[in-house]
Structures are given as C-alpha cells and as structure tokens.
N, C-alpha and C positions, 0 to 999 in steps of 0.2 A: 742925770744918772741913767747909765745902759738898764734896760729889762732884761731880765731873766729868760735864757734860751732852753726851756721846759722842755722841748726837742728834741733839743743835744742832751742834759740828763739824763732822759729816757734812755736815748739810747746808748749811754757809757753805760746805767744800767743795766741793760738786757745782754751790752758786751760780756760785761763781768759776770752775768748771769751763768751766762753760755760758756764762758773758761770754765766757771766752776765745775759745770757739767761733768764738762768734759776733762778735767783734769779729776773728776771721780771718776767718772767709766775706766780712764786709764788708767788706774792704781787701782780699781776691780778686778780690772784682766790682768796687771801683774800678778793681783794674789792669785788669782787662777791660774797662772800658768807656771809660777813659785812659789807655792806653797810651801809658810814653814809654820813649825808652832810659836814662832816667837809673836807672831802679827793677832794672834786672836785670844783671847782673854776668855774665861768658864762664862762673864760675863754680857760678852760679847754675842748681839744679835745676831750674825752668823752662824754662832754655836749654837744656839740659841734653837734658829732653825733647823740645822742640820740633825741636833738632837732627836727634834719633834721630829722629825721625817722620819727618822729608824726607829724611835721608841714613842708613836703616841701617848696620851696622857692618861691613864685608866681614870676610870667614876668608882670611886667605894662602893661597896654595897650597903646600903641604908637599912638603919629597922624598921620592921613593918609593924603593925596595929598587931596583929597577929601573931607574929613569932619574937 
C-alpha cells in the first residue's frame, strides 16, 4: 500500500487557501466600486460598520447615589 503524500495535501491546502483569498478581496473591490443596495442586508457587518463610523454608540446616563 502507497503512503500518504502529507506534502502534496498541504499544499492543495494552502492553494485553495489562497483562491479563497483572493476571490474575497475580488468581490470586495467589486462592491466597492458598484455599489448597490441590493448586496448589503441592515444586518450585515458592513453596515454594521459603516453605521458606527457616522453615529457612535452613546452610554445612558446612570443614577447616582445622590440624585
């Protein structure tokens, strides 16, 4: 029986790794550069962020012992 070439694995791994990558960066930069509303969801970490940039989060004001 042939052994196991752990080698080659690896590195079909690290191939598929790196398509991945890179076929996200490239559908990054499409939304960025066609932006529509149909691709981002109120739930969606994008908006998400974008939100927070314009309108940080306020802190309540708490009761105090005093007042």
């Amino acid at each position: 029986m042939a052994t196991p070439n752990y080698g080659y694995e690896k590195r079909q791994k690290e191939l598929a790794k790196k398509k991945k990558k890179e076929d996200k960066l490239r559908e990054k930069a499409n939304r960025k550069l066609n932006p529509s509303s149909d691709g981002l969801a109120p739930g969606d970490p994008e908006t998400d962020v974008a939100s927070l940039e314009r309108d940080p989060p306020t802190v309540p004001d708490l009761p105090t012992k005093n007042g």
